[in-house]
C-alpha positions in Angstrom: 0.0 0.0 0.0 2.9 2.7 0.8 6.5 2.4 -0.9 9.2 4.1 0.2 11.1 5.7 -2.5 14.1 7.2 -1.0 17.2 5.2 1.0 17.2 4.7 4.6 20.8 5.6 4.5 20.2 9.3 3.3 21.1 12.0 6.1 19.2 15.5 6.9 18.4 17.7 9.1 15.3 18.8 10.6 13.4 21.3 8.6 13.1 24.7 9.4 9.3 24.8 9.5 7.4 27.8 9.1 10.7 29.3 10.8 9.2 27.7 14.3 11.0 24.5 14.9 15.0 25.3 14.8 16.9 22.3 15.9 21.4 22.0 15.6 20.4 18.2 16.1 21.1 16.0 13.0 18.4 13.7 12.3 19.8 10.6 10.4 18.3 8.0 8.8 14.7 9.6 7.6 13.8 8.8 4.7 12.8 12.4 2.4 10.2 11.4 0.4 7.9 8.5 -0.1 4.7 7.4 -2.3 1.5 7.0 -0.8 -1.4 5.1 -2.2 -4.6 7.4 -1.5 -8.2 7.5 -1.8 -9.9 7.6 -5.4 -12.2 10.4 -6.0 -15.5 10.5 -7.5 -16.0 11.9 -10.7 -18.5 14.2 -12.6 -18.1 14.6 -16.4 -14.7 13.7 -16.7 -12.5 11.5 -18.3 -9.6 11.2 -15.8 -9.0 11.8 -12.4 -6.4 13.0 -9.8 -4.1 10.5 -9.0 -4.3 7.8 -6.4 -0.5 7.4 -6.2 1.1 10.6 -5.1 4.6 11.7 -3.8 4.8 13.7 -0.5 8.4 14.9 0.9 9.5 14.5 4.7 9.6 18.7 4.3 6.6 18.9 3.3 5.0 16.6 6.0 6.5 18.5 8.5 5.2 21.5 7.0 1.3 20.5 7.0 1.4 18.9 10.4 2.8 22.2 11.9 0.1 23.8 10.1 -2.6 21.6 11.0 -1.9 21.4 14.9 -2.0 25.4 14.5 -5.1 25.8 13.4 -6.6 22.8 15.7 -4.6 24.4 18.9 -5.8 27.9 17.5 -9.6 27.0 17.7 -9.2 24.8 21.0 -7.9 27.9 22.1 -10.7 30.0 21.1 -13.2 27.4 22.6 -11.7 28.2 25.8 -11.7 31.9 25.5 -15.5 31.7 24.5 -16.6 29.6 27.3 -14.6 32.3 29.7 -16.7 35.0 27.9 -13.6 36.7 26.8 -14.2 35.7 23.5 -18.0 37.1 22.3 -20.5 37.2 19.7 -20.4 34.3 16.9 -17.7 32.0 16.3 -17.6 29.0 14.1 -14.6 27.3 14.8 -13.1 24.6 12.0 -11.0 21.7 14.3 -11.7 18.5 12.1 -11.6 20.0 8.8 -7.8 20.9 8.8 -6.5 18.9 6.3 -9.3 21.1 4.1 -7.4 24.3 4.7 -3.8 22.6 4.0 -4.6 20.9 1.3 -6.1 23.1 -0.7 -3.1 25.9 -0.3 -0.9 22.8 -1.1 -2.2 22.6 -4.7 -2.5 26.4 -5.5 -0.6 29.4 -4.8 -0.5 32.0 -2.4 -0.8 34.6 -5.6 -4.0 32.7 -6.0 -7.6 33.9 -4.6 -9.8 32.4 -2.0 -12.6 33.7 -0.5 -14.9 31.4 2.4 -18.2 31.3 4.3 -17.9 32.4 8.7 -15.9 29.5 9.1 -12.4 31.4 8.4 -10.0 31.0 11.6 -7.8 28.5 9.4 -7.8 30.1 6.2 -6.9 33.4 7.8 -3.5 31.1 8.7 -2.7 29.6 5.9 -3.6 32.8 3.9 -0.5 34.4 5.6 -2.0 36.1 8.7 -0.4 35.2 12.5 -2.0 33.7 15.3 -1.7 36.2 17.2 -3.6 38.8 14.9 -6.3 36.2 14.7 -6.8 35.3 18.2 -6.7 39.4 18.9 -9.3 39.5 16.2 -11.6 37.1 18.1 -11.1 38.9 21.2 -12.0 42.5 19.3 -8.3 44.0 20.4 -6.6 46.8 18.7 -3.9 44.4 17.1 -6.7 42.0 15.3 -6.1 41.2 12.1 -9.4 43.4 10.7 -7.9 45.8 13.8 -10.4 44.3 16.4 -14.1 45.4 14.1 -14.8 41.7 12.4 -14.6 39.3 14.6 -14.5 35.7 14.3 -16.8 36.4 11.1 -14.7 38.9 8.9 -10.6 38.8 8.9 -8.7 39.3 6.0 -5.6 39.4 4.3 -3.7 39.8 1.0 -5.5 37.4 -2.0 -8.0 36.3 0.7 -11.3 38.0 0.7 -12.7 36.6 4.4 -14.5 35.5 5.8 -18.3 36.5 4.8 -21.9 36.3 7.2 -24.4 35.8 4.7 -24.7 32.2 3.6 -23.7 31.3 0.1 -22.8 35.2 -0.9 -19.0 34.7 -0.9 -19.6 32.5 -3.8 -20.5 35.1 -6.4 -18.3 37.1 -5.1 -15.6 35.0 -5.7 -16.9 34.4 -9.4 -16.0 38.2 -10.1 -12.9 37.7 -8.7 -12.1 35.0 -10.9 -13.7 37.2 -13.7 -10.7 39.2 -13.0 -8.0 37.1 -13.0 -9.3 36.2 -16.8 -9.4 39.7 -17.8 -5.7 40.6 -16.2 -4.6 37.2 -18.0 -2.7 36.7 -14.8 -3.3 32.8 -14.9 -4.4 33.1 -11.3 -7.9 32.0 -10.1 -10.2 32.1 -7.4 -11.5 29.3 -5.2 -14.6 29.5 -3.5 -15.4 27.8 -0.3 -19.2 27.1 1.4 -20.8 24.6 3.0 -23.3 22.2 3.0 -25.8 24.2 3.9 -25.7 26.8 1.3 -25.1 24.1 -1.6 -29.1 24.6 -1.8 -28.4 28.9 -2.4 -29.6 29.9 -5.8 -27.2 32.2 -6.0 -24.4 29.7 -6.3 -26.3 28.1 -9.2 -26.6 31.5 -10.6 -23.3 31.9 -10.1 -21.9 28.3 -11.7 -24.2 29.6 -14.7 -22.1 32.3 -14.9 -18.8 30.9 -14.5 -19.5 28.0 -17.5 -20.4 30.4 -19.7 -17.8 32.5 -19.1 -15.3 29.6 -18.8 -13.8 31.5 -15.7 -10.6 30.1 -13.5 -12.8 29.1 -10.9 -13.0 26.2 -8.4 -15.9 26.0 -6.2 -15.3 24.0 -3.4 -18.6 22.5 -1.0 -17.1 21.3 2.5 -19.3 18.7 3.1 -19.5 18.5 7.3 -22.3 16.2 7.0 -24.8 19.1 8.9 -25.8 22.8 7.8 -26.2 23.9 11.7 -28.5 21.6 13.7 -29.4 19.4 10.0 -28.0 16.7 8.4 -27.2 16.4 4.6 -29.9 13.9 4.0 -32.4 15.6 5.7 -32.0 19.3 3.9 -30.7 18.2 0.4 -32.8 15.7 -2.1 -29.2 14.9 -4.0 -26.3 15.0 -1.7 -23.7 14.6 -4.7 -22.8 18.0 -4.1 -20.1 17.2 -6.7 -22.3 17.3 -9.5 -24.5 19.6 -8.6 -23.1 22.1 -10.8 -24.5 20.1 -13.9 -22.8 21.4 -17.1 -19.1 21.9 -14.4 -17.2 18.8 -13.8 -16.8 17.8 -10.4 -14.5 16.0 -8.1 -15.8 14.1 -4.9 -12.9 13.8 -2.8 -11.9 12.6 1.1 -11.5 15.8 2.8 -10.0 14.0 5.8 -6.7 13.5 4.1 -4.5 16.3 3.3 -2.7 14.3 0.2 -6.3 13.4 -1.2 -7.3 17.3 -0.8 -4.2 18.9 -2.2 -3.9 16.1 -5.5 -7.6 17.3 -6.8 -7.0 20.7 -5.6 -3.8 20.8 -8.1 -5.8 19.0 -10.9 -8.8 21.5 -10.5 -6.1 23.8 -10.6 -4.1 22.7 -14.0 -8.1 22.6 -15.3 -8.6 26.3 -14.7 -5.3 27.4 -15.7 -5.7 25.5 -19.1 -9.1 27.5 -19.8 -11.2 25.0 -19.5 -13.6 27.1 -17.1 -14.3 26.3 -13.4 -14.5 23.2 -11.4 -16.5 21.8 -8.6 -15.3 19.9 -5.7 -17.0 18.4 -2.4 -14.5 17.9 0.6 -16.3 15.0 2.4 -15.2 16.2 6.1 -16.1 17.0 9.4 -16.7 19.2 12.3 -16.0 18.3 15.8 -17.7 21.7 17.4 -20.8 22.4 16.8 -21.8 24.7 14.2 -21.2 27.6 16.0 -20.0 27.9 19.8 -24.0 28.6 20.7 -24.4 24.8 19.4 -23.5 22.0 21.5 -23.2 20.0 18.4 -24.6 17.0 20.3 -28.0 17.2 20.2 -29.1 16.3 16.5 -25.8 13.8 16.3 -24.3 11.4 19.4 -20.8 11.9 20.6 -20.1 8.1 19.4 -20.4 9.2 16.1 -18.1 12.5 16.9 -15.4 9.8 18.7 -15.9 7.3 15.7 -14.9 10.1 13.2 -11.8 11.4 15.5 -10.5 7.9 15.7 -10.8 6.5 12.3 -10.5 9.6 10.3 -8.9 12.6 12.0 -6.5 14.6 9.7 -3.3 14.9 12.0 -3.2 11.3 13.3 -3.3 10.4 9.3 -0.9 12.4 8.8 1.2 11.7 11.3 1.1 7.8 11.4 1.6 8.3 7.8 4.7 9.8 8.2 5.6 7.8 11.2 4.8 4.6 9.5 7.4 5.4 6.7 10.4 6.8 8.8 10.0 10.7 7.2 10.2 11.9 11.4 10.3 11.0 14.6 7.8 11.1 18.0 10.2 13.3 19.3 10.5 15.6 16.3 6.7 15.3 15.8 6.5 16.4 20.0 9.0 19.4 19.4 6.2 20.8 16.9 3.5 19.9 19.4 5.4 22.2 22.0 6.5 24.7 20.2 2.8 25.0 18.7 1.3 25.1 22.1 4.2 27.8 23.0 3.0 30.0 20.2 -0.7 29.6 20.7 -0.4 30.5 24.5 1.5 33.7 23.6 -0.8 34.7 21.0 -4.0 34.5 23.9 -1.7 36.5 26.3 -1.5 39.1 23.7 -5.5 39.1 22.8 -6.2 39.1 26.2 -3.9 42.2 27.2 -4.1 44.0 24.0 -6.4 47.2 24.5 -9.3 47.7 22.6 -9.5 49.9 20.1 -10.4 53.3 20.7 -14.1 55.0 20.2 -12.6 57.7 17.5 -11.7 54.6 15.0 -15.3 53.5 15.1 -16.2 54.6 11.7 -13.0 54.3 9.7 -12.6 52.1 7.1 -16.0 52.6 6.0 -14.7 54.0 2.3 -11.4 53.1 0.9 -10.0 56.6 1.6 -11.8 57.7 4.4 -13.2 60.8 3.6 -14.5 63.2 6.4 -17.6 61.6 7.8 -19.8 61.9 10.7 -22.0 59.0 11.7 -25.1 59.6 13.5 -25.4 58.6 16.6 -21.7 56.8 17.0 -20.6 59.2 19.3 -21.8 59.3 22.9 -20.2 62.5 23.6 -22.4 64.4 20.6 -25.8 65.4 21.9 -28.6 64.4 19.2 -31.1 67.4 18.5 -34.3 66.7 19.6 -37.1 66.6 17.3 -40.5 68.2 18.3 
């Protein structure tokens, strides 16, 4: 089932990952790169698929288990913060569906678009923000990522367009930005994230209308968590092959619990974009291990057997990790230096949101236009006495 393709006898040293874990140590004997037999994925109007074979190097398993224990420590983290009331408001936290995020930026580029629903802590990440201006964010602090005025709901950073409250919106959105990368001729696209529970919007058929027409570089992506809030798939959906549900747009059903599955058909949507072929539709069959939102329990329309099941037969990091384990690419040491150094970064990252000040009343209203123009908002300022009206 897995080959190793590369000698025991080869020597490296521990990747500098993500510039966190720095080790002198010498770490002999790994083997730095090996094949892996993965998951076929379903197919809609095409003639090939992504590959079930695929290649992954001992950096780059490092690199997407650091990334993945992030964002899981990151919204672990925020649980906590919510249930101490530091945290407010909504938040929709994404532990389960890491190997989503990390796959996905494995088989696109950072110059490449994405734009996503309210559940946006982990793209925020791998979009190139820190944890520390996300966890500020959360906690509505001056040195937030959207400067403490989003939220859990609305962060943002270069190429990544949040991060968006009303359900199924982002995804014509992210059509226009896709419109634009065809009329620069940049060759970069736009992929377009939502759940479940908007794959019934018709505004995203609308918007697929568009896109085939069009033939823009888009890939719509539908992660599939099995429940749209308190509902399952089979009770709000009459077809659950979201994959197909874009008709005349090929389609890709894929495991969205393994990061190698996720990042193969993420690169073959990709190539199909780039190529002009027009968009592409993909379904991440994955999973949420909070409930829909931090108000949800998450345990009253499904049992926590089935949440245990899922976490011990399908969560993304112990794949990974066995994985790599399995095939002599790292160590349980090397893999527990991440761990700490993860947890190390996380915990200063809260001590900063929690000690950061807020920010100030007179900042209230900018950023409302691009270049903030004089403006006076009615009623924003307690100090400014309304006249009455007789």
């Amino acid at each position: 089932m897995i080959a190793c393709l590369a000698s025991s006898a080869n020597i490296c040293t521990i990747c500098n990952v993500a510039a966190a874990v720095v080790s002198a140590r010498t770490y002999a004997d790994f083997t730095t790169e090996a094949t892996f037999e993965i998951k076929k994925c379903d197919i809609h109007k095409l003639d090939e698929a992504p590959a079930t074979q695929v290649v992954m190097t001992r950096e780059e398993g490092l690199q997407y288990y650091r990334t993945m224990q992030t964002i899981r420590r990151m919204e672990l983290k925020a649980d906590q913060l919510y249930k101490q009331k530091i945290i407010r408001g909504f938040c929709h936290l994404y532990d389960g569906q890491e190997a989503c995020a990390v796959g996905i930026e494995a088989g696109i580029n950072l110059t490449d678009h994405l734009i996503t629903a309210y559940r946006a802590h982990g793209y925020t990440y791998t979009r190139g923000g820190t944890v520390k201006e996300i966890m500020a964010e959360l906690t509505g602090r001056r040195g937030g990522i959207a400067k403490g005025k989003g939220g859990s709901m609305h962060m943002y950073t270069k190429h990544f367009y949040g991060g968006n409250g009303i359900v199924g919106a982002q995804v014509p959105l992210g059509a226009g930005v896709a419109l634009a990368c065809k009329y620069l001729g940049n060759n970069e696209l736009c992929v377009s994230l939502y759940g479940d529970g908007a794959a019934n919007q018709g505004q995203i058929f609308e918007t697929y209308n568009m896109a085939a027409l069009w033939k823009l570089p888009a890939i719509f992506i539908c992660e599939n968590n099995r429940y749209g809030m308190g509902t399952s798939v089979e009770r709000a959906a009459a077809s659950t092959d979201y994959y197909k549900r874009g008709d005349f747009i090929p389609g890709l059903r894929v495991d969205g619990m393994d990061v190698l599955c996720v990042r193969e058909a993420t690169k073959f949507a990709a190539d199909h974009c780039r190529s002009g072929k027009g968009p592409m539709l993909m379904e991440l069959q994955t999973y949420r291990y909070h409930g829909h939102s931090m108000s949800d329990p998450g345990v009253s329309y499904r049992t926590r057997e089935e949440i245990q099941e899922v976490r011990g037969k399908s969560d993304p990091i112990s794949m990974l990790k066995d994985r790599m384990l399995s095939n002599n690419m790292a160590s349980i040491e090397e893999l527990k230096e991440i761990d700490v150094a993860v947890r190390k970064e996380i915990e200063d990252a809260a001590q900063f949101a929690t000690t950061d000040p807020e920010p100030p009343l007179e900042e209230l209203c900018n950023h409302i236009f691009y270049n903030n123009p004089a403006l006076e908002v009615r009623g924003t300022n307690p100090w400014t006495k309304l006249k009455s009206v007789s």
